[in-house]
C-alpha positions in Angstrom: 3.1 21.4 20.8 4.3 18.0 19.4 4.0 17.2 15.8 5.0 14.4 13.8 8.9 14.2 12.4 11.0 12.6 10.1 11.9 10.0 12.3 8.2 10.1 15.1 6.7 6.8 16.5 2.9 7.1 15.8 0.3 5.8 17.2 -2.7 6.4 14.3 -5.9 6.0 12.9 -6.2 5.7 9.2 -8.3 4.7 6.1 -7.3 5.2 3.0 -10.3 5.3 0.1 -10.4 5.9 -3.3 -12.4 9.0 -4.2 -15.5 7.2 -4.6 -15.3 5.6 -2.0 -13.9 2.1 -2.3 -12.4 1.4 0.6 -8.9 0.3 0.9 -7.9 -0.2 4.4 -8.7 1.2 7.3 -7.8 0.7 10.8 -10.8 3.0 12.8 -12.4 -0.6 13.6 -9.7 -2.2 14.9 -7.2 -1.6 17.3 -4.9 2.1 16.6 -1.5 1.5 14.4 1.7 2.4 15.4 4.3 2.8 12.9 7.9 4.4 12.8 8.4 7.4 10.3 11.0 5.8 7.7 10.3 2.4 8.6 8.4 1.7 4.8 5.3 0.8 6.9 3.4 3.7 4.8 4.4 4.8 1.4 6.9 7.7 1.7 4.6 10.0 -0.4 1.7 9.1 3.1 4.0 9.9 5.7 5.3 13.2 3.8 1.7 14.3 4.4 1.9 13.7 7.9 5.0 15.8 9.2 4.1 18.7 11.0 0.7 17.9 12.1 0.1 17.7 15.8 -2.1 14.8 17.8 -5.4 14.7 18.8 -6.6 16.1 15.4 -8.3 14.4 12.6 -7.2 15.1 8.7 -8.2 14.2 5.7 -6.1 14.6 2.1 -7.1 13.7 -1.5 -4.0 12.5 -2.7 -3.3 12.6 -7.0 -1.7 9.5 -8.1 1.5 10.9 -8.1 1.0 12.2 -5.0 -0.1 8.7 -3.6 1.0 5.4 -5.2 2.3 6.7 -8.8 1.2 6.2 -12.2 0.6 2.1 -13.4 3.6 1.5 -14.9 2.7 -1.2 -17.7 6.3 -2.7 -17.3 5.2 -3.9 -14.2 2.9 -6.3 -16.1 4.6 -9.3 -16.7 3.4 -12.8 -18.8 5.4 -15.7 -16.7 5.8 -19.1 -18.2 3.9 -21.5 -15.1 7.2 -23.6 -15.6 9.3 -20.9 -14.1 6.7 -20.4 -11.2 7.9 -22.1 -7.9 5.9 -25.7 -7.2 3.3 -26.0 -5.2 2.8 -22.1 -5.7 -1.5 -22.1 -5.3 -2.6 -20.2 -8.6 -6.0 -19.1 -8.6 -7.2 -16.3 -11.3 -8.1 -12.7 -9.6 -6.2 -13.2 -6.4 -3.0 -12.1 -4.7 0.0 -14.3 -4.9 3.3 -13.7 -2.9 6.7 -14.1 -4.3 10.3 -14.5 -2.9 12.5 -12.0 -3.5 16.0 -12.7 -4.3 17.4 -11.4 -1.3 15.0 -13.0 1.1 12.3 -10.3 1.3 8.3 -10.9 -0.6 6.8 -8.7 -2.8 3.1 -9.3 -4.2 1.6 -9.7 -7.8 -2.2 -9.9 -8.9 -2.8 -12.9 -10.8 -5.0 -11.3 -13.6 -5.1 -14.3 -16.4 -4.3 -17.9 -15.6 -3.9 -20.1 -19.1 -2.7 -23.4 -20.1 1.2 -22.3 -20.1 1.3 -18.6 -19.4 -0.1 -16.4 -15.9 -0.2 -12.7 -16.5 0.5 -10.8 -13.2 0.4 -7.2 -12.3 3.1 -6.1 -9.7 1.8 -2.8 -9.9 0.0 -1.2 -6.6 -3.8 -1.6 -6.5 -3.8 1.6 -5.8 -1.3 3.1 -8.7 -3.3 5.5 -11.1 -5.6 6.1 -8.5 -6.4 9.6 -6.8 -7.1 8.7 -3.1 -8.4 10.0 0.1 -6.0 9.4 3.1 -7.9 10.3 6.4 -5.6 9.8 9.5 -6.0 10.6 13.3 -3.2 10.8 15.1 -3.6 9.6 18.5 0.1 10.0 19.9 3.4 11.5 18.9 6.9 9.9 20.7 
């Protein structure tokens, strides 16, 4: 029997929930996902719960925090003077706002308090301190 690897293409089902049931994401509605073990589609710590199961099977895991998306790390909160915030950037209170990285790549931050000079952002997951379930079915292994 085939089950998933280190290095597996998946095609999946999978929701992940927190534990009372506030639903993250979830791809049982939609078309299946197909990712590439190591390819930082899922957090490591997801697809570490996924090698050695076979397909065809559904699974569910509740996941600690530091068995999911780590501990909030309050350094990961950061006050930002709207001066040094790119123009144009669309700044809205309680929403998601993407950044540039240095190197080309993006990375996200919520926008948690918008003021006058200041915009407070947490670049912490939404997840992070959070125990979670992570329900998969995996629908082939290659």
């Amino acid at each position: 029997m085939t089950t998933v690897r280190s290095d597996s293409y998946l095609t999946l089902h999978y929701r992940i929930t927190t534990l009372d049931g506030e639903e993250f994401l979830s791809t049982f509605d939609m078309s299946p996902a197909t990712l590439q073990m190591g390819g930082g589609q899922l957090v490591d710590t997801l697809e570490s719960a996924l090698i050695g199961l076979p397909a065809g099977e559904r699974f569910v895991f509740e996941l600690e925090p530091d068995a999911a998306f780590g501990q909030r790390n309050p350094r990961l909160i950061e006050r930002i003077a709207r001066a040094s915030l790119p123009d144009g950037m669309e700044l809205k209170a309680n929403s998601v706002v993407e950044f540039t990285a240095p190197h080309g790549g993006s990375f996200a931050g919520f926008l948690r308090e918008l003021e006058a000079t200041h915009a407070l952002f947490d670049f912490n997951h939404p997840l992070a301190g959070k125990s979670i379930r992570f329900e998969v079915e995996i629908i082939g292994i290659m």
